[in-house]
Backbone as CSV, one residue per row, in Angstrom:
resi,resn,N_x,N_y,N_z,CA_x,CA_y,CA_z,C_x,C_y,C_z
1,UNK,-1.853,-14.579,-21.804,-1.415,-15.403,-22.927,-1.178,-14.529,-24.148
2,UNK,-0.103,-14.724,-24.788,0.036,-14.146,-26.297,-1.112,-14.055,-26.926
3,UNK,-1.761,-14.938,-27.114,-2.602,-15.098,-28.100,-4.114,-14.702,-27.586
4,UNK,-3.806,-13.743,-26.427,-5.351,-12.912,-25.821,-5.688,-11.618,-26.594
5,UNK,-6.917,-11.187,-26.616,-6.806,-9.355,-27.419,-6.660,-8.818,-26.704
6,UNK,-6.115,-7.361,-27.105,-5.872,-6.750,-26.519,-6.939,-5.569,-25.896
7,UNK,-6.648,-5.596,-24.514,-7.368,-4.549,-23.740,-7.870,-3.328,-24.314
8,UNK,-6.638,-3.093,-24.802,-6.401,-1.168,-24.988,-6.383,-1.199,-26.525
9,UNK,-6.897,-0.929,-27.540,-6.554,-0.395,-28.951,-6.175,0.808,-29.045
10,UNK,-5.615,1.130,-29.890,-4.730,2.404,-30.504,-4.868,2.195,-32.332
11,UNK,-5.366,3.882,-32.224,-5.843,4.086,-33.476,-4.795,5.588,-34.213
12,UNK,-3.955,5.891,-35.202,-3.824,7.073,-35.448,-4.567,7.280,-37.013
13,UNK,-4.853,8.651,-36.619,-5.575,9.309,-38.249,-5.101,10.731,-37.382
14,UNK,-4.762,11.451,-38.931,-4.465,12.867,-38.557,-3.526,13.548,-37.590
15,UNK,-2.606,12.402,-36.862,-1.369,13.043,-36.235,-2.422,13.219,-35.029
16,UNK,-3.376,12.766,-34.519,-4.248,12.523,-33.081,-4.004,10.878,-33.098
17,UNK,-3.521,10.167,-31.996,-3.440,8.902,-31.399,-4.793,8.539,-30.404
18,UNK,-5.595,7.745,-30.862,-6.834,7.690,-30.154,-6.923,6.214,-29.209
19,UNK,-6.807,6.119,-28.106,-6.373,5.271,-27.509,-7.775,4.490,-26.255
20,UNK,-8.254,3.521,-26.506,-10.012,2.727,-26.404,-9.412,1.872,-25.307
21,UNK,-9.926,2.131,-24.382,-10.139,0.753,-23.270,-11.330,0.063,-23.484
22,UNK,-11.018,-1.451,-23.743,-11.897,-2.042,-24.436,-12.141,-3.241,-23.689
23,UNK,-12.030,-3.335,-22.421,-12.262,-4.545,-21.376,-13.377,-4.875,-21.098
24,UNK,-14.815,-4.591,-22.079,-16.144,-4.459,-21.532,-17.052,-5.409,-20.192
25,UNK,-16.357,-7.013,-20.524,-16.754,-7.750,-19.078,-16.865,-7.139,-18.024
26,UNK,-15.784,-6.400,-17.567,-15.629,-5.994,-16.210,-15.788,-4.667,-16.423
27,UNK,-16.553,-3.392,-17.091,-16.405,-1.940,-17.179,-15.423,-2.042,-17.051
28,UNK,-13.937,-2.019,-18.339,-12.972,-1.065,-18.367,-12.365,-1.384,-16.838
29,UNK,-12.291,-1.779,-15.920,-11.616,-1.788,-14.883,-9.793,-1.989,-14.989
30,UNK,-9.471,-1.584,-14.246,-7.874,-1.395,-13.985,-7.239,-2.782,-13.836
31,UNK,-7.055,-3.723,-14.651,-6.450,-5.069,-14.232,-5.184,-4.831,-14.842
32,UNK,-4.392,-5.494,-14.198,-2.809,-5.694,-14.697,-2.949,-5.739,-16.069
33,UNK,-3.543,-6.389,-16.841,-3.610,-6.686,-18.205,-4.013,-5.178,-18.708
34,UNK,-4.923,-4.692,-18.741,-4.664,-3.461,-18.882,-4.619,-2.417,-19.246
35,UNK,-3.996,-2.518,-17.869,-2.745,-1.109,-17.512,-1.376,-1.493,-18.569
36,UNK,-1.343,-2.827,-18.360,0.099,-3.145,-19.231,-0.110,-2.868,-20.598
37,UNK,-1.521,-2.921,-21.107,-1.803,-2.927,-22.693,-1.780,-1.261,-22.396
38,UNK,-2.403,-0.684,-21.603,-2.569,0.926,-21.609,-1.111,1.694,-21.759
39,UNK,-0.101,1.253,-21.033,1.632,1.444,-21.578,1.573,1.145,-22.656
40,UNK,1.668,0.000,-23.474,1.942,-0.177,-24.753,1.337,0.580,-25.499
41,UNK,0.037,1.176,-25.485,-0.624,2.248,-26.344,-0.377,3.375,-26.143
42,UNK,0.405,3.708,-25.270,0.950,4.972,-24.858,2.388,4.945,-25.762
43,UNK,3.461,3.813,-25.530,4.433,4.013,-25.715,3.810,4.227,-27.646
44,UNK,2.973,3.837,-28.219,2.936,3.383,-29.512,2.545,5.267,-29.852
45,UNK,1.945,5.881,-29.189,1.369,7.209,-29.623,2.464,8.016,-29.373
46,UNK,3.681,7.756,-28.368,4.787,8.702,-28.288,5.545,8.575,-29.345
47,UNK,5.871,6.803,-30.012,6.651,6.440,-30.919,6.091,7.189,-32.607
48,UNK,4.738,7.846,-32.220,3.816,7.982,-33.754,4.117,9.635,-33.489
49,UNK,4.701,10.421,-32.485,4.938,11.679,-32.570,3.788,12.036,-32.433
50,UNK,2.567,11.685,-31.866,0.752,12.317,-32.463,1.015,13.765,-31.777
51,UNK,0.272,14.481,-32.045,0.146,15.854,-32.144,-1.333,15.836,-30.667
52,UNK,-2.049,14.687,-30.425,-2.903,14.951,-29.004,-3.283,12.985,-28.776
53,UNK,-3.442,12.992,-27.711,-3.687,11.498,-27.772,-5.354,11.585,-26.823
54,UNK,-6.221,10.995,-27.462,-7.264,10.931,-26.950,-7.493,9.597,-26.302
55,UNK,-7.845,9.602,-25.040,-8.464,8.575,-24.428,-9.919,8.275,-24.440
56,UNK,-10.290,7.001,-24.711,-11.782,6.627,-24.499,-12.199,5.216,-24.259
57,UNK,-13.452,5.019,-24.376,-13.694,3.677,-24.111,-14.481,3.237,-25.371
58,UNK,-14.513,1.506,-25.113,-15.692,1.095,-25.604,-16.707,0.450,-24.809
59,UNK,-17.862,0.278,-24.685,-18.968,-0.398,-24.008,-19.617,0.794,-23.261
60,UNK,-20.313,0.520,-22.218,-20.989,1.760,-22.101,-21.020,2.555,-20.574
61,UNK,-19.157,1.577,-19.889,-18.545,2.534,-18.841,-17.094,2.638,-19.707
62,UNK,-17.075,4.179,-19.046,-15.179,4.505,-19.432,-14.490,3.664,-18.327
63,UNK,-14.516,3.722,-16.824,-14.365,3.039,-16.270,-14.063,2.908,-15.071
64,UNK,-14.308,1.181,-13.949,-15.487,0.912,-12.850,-14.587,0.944,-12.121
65,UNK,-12.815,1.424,-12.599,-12.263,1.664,-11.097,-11.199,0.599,-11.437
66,UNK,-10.474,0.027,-9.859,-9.453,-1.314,-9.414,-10.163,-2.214,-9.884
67,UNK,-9.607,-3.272,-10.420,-10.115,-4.420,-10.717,-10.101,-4.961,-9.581
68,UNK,-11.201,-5.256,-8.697,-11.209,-5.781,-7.511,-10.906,-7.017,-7.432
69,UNK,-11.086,-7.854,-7.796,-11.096,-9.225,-7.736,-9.379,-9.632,-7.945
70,UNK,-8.628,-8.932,-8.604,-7.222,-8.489,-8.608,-6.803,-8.711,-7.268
71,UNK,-7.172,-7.290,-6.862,-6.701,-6.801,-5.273,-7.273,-7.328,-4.527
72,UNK,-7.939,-8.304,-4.442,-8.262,-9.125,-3.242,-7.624,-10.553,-3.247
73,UNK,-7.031,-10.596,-4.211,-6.187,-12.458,-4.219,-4.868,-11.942,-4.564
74,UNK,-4.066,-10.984,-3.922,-2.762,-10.694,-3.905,-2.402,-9.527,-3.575
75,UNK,-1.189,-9.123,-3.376,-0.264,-8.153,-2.526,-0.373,-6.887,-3.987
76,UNK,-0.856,-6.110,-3.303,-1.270,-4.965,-4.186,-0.059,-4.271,-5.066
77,UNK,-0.346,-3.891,-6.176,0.965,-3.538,-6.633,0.708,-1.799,-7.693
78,UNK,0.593,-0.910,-6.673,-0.145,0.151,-7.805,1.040,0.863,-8.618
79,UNK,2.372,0.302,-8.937,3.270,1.067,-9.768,2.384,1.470,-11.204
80,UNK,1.945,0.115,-11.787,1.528,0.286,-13.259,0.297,2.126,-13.134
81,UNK,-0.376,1.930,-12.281,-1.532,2.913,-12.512,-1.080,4.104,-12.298
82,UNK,0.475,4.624,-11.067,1.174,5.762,-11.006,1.881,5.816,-12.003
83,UNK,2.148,5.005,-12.706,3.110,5.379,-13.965,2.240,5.490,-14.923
84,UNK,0.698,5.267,-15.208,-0.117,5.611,-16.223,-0.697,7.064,-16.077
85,UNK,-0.897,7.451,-14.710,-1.240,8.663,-14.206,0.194,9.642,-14.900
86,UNK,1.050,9.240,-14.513,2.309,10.321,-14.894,2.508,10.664,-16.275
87,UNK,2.131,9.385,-16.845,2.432,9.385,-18.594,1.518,10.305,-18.727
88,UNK,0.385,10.455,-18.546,-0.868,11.025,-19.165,-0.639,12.881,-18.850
89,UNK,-0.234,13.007,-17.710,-0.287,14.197,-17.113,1.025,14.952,-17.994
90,UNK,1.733,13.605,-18.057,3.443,14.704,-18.414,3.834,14.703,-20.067
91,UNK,3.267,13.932,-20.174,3.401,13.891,-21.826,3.324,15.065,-22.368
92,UNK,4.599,15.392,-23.597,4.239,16.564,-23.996,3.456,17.039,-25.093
93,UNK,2.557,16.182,-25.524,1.329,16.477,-26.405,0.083,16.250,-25.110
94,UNK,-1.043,17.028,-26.124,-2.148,17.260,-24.925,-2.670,15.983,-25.151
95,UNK,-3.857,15.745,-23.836,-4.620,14.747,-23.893,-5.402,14.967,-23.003
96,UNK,-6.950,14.211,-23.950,-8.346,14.336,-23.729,-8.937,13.330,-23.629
97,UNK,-9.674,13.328,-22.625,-10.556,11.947,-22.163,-12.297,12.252,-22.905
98,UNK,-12.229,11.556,-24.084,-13.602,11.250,-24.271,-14.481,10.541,-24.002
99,UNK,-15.317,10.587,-22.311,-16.191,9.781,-21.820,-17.711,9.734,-22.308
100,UNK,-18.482,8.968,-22.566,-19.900,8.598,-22.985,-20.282,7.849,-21.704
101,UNK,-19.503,7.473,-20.868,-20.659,6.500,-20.088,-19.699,6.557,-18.318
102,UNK,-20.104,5.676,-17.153,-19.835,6.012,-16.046,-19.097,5.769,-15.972
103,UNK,-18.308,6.398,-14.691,-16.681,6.190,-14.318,-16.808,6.921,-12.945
104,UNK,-16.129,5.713,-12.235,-16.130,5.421,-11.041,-14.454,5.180,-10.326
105,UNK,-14.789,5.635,-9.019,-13.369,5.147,-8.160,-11.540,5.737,-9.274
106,UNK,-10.937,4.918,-9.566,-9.848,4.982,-10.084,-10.046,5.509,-11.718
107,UNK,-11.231,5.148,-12.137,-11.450,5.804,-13.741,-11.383,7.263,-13.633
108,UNK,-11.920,7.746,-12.204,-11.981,9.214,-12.312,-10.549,10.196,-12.211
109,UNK,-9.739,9.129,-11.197,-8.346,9.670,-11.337,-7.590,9.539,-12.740
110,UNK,-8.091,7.946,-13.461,-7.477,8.457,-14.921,-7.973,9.304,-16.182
111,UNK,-9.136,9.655,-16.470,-9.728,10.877,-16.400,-8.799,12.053,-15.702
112,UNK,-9.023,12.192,-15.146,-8.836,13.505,-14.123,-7.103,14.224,-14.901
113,UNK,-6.166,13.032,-15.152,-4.845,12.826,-15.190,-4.721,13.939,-16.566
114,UNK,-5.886,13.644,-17.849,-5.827,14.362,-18.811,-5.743,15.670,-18.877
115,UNK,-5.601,16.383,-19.879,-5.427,17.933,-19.820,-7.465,18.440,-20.026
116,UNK,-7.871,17.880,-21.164,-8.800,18.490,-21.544,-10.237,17.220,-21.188
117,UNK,-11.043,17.172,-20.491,-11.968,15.992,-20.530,-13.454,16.396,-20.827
118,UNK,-13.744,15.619,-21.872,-14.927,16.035,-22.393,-16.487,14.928,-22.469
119,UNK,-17.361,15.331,-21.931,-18.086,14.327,-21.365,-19.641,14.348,-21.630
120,UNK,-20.423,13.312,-21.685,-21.847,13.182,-22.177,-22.497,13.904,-21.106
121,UNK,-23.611,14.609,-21.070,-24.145,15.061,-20.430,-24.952,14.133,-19.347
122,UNK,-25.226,12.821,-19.948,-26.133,11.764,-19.408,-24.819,10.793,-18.442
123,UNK,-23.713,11.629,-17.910,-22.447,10.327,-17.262,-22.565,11.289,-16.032
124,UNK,-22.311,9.851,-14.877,-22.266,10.043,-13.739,-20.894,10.172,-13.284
125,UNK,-20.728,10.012,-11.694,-18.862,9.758,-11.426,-19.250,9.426,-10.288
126,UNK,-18.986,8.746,-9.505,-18.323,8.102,-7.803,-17.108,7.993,-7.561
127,UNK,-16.777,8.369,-6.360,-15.403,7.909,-5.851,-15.887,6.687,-4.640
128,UNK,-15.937,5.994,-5.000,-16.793,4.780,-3.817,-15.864,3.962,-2.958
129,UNK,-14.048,4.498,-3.130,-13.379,4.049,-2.362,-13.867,3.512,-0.929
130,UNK,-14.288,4.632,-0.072,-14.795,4.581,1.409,-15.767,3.277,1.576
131,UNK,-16.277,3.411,0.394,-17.448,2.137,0.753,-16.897,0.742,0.734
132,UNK,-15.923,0.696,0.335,-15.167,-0.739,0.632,-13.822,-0.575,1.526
133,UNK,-13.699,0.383,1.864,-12.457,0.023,3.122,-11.229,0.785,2.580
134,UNK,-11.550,2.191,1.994,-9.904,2.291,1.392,-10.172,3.414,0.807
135,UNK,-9.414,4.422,0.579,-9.132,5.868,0.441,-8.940,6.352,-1.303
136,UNK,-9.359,6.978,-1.546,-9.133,7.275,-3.312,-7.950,8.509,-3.294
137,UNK,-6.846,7.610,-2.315,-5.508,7.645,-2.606,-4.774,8.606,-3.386
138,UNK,-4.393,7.618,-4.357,-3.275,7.698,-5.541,-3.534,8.926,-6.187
139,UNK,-5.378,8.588,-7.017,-6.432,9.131,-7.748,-6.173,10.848,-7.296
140,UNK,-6.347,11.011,-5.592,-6.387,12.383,-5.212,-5.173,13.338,-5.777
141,UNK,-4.091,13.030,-5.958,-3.204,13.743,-6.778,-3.661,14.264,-7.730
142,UNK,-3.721,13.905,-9.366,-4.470,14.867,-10.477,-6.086,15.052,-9.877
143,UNK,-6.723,14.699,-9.014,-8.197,15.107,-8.993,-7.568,16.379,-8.211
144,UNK,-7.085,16.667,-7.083,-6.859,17.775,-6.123,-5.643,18.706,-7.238
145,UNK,-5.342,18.492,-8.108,-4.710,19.190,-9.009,-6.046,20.367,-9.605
146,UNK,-6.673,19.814,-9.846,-8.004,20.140,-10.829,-9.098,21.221,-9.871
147,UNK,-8.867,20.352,-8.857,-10.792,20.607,-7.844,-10.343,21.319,-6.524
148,UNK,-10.540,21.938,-5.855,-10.226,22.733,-4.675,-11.196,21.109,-3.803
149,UNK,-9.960,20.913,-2.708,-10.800,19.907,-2.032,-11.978,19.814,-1.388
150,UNK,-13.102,21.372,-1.137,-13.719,21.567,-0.624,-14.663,21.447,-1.353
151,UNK,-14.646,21.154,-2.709,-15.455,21.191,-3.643,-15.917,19.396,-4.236
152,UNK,-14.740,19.007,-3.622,-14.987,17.350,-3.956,-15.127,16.447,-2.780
153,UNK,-14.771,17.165,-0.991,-14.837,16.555,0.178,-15.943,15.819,0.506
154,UNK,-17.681,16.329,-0.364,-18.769,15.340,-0.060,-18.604,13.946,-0.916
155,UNK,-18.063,14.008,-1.586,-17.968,13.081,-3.202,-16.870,12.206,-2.535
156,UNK,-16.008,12.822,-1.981,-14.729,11.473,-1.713,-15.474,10.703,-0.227
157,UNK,-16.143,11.739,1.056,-16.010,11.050,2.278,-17.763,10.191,1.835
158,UNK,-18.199,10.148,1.209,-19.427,9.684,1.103,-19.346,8.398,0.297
159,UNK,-18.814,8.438,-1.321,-18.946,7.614,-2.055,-20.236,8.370,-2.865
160,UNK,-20.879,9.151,-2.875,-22.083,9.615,-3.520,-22.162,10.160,-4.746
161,UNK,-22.751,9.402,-5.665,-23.057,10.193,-7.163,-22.862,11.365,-7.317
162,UNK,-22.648,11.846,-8.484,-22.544,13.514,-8.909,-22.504,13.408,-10.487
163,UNK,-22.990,14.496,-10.535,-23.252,14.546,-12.381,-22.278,15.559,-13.811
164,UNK,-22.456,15.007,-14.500,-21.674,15.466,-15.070,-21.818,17.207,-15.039
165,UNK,-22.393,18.041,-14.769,-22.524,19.507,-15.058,-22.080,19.796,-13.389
166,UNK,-22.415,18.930,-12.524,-21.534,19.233,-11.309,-20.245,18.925,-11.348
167,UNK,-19.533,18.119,-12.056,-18.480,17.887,-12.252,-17.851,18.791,-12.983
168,UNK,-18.629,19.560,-13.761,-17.822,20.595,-14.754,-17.607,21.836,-13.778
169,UNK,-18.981,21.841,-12.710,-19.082,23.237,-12.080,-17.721,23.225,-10.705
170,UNK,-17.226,22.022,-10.494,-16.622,21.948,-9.319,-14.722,21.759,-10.224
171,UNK,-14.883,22.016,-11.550,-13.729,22.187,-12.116,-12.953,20.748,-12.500
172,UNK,-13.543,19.644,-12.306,-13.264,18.437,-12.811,-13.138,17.876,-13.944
173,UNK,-14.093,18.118,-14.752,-14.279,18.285,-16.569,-14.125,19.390,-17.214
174,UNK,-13.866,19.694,-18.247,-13.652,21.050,-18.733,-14.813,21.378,-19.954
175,UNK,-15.611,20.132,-20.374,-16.259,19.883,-21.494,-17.702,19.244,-21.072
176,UNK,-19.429,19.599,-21.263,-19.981,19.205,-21.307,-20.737,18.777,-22.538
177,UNK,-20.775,17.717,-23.170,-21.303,17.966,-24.678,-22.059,16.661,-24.436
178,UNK,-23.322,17.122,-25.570,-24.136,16.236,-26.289,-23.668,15.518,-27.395
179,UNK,-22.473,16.024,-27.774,-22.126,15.861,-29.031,-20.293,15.272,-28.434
180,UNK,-19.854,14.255,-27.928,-18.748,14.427,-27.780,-17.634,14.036,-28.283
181,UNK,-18.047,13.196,-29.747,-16.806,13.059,-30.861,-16.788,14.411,-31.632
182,UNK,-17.697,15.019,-31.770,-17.496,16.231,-32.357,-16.555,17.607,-32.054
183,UNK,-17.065,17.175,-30.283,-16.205,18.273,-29.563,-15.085,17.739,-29.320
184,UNK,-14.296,17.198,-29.431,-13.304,16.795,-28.996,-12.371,16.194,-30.718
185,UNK,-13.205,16.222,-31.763,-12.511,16.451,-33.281,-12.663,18.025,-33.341
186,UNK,-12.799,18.818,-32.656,-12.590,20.659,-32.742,-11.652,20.535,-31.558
187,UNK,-11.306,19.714,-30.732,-10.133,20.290,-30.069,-9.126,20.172,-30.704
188,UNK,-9.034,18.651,-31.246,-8.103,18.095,-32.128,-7.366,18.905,-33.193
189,UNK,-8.443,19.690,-33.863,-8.555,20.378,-34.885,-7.888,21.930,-34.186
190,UNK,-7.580,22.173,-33.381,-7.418,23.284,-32.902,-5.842,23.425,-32.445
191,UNK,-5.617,22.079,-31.641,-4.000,21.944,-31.447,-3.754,21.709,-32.759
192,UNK,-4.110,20.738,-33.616,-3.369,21.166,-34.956,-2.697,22.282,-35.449
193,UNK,-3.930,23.212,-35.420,-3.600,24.354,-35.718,-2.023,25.210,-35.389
194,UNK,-1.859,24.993,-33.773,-1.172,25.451,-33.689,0.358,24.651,-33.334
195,UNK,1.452,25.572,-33.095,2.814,25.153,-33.347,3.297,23.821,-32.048
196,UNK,3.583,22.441,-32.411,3.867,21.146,-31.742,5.045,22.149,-30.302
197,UNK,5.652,22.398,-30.854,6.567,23.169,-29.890,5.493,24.488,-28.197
198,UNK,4.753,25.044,-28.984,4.088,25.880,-28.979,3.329,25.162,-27.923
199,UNK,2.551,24.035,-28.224,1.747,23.568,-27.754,2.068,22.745,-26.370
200,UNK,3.324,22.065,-26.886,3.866,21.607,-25.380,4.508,22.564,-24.115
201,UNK,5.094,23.824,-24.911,5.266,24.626,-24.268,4.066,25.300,-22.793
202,UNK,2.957,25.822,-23.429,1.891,25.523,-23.026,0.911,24.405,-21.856
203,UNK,1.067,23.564,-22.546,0.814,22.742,-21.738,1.373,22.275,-20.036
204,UNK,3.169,22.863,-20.554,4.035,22.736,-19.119,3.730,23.181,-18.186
205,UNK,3.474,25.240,-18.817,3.409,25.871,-17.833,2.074,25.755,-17.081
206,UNK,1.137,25.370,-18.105,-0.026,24.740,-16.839,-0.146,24.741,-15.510
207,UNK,0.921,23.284,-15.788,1.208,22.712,-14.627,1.833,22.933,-13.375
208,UNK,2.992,23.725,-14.380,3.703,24.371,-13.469,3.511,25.775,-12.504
209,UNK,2.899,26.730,-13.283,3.350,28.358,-13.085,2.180,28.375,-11.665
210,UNK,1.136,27.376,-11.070,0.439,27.584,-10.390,1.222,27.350,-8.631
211,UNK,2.331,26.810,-9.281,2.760,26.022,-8.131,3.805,27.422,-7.839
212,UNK,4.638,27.757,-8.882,5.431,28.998,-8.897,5.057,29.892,-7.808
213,UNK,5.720,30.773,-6.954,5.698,32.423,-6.098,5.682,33.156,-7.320
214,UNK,5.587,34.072,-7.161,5.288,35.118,-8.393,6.436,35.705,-9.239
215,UNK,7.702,35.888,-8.282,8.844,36.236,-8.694,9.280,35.026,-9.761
216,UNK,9.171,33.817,-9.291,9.829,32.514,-9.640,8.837,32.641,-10.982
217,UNK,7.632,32.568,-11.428,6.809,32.737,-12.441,7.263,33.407,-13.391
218,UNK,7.144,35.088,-12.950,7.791,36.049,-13.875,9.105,35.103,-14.858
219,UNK,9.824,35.079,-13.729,11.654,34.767,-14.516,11.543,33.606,-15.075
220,UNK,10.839,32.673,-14.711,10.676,31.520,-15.701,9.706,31.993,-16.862
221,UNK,8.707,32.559,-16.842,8.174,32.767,-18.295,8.737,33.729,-18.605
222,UNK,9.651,34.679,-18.554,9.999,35.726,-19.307,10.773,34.822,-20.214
223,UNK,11.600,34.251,-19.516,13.245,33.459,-20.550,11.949,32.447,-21.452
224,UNK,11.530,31.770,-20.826,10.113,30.705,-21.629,9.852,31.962,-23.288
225,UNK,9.160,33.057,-22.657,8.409,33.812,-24.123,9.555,33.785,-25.096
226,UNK,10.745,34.519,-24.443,12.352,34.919,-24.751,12.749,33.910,-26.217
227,UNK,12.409,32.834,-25.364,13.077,31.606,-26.427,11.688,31.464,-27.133
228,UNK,11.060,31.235,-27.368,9.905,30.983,-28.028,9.901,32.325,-28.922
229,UNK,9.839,33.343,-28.760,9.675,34.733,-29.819,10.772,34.745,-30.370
230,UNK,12.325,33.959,-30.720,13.190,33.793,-31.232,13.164,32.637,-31.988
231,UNK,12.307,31.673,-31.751,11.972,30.254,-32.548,11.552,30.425,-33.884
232,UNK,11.979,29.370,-34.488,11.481,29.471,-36.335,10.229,29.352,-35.854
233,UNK,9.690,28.383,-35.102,8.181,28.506,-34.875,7.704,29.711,-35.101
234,UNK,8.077,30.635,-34.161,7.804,32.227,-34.342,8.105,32.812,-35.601
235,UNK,8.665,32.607,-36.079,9.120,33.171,-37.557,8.168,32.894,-38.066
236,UNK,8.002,31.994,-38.514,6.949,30.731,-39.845,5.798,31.721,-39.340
237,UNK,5.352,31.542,-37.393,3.878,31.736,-37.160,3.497,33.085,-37.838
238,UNK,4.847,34.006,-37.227,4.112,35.781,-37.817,4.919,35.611,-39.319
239,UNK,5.599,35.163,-39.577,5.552,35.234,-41.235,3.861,34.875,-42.152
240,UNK,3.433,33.901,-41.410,2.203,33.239,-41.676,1.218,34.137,-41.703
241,UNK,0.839,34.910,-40.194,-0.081,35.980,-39.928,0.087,37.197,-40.501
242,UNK,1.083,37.805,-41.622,1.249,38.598,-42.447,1.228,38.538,-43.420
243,UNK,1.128,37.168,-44.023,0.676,36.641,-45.379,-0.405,36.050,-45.182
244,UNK,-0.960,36.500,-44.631,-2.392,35.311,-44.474,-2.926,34.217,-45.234
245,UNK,-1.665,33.138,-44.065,-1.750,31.786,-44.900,-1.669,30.807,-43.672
246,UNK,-1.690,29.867,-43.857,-1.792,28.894,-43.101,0.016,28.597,-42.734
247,UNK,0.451,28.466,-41.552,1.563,28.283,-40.994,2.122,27.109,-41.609
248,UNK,3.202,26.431,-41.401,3.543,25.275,-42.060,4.905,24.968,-40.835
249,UNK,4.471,24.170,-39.741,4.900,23.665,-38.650,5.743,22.693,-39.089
250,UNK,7.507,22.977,-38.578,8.143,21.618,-38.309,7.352,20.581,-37.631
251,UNK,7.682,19.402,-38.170,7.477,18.511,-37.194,8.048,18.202,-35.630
């Protein structure tokens, strides 16, 4: 109904788009509603140009997975959650999942989807697909991006807990903090810093240069540096680092 709240809030301060799954009844779970509000807060942080878009929750799971009760009274439809996975991964500003609390099944693949994920020391994770009849799928794409499968094969064929410092050690999280609005306002604070161009640049080859043969690597980042060390970006940056001043980034 029109007149329901919305799932997902979206917040900008500081050229960071901070984006809250806020479904607390059901932990944050994946219901059509949403995923559909989770697009709209996406499309609203691409339309705001933000410089990093942070994901998080409110209540005290990030979140419990498929909305089951969904997928059991109709013909399954997982476009919305592959197209939330893609947004997150391909977008060309970074993005960080700030978790405080558990996340389970499909939360871990959207998690996983982010560039940088930063997490309470006291949060668990399951993939508990198996335990109800069904494979953590979709999810395995950005998780097997991240984790060598040999490192996550007890966690997927079991359904069995794991903790957050095992999750960091098996390459899943990148961030363990006690402190995790703090750490994650110093990441914020850090892509600021540097050049919007710069930064997406970056971010591509991530993704990419692992997949690259070595030859194919080389010749794509050579022409990549090529154009980038010819950019006003580059100008401004070492004009900046020789006046020792603070850069002053196109938008």
């Amino acid at each position: 109904m029109a007149d329901e709240p919305a799932l997902v809030q979206l917040g900008l301060d500081r050229g960071v788009a901070t984006i809250t799954l806020d479904s607390q009844p059901n932990r944050n779970a994946l219901s059509r509603r949403l995923l559909d509000d989770l697009h709209r807060a996406l499309d609203g942080a691409e339309e705001a140009e933000a410089r990093a878009v942070v994901l998080t929750h409110a209540g005290p799971a990030f979140c419990s997975g498929a909305d089951l009760r969904e997928r059991s009274s109709g013909p399954p439809d997982s476009g919305p959650m592959v197209a939330a996975l893609e947004r997150l991964m391909d977008m060309p500003r970074p993005t960080i999942a700030a978790v405080r609390g558990a996340v389970r099944a499909g939360g871990i693949g959207l998690m996983a989807s982010c560039d940088l994920i930063v997490v309470d020391p006291s949060v668990d994770f399951a993939l508990t697909e198996v335990r109800i009849g069904v494979a953590p799928a979709i999810i395995s794409v950005p998780i097997l991006r991240r984790v060598n499968p040999g490192r996550i094969a007890s966690a997927m064929l079991t359904g069995e807990r794991f903790s957050a410092e095992e999750a960091r050690d098996m390459g899943l999280v990148t961030h363990v903090s006690a402190d995790v609005v703090d750490t994650v306002d110093e990441l914020c604070d850090g892509i600021r810093r540097g050049a919007p161009n710069a930064v997406a640049a970056t971010k591509r080859l991530l993704g990419e240069v692992p997949h690259l043969d070595r030859t194919e690597g080389f010749d794509a980042m050579r022409r990549l540096s090529e154009e980038l060390f010819t950019s006003d970006d580059a100008a401004e940056g070492m004009a900046a680092f020789a006046e020792k001043r603070t850069p002053r980034w196109a938008d």
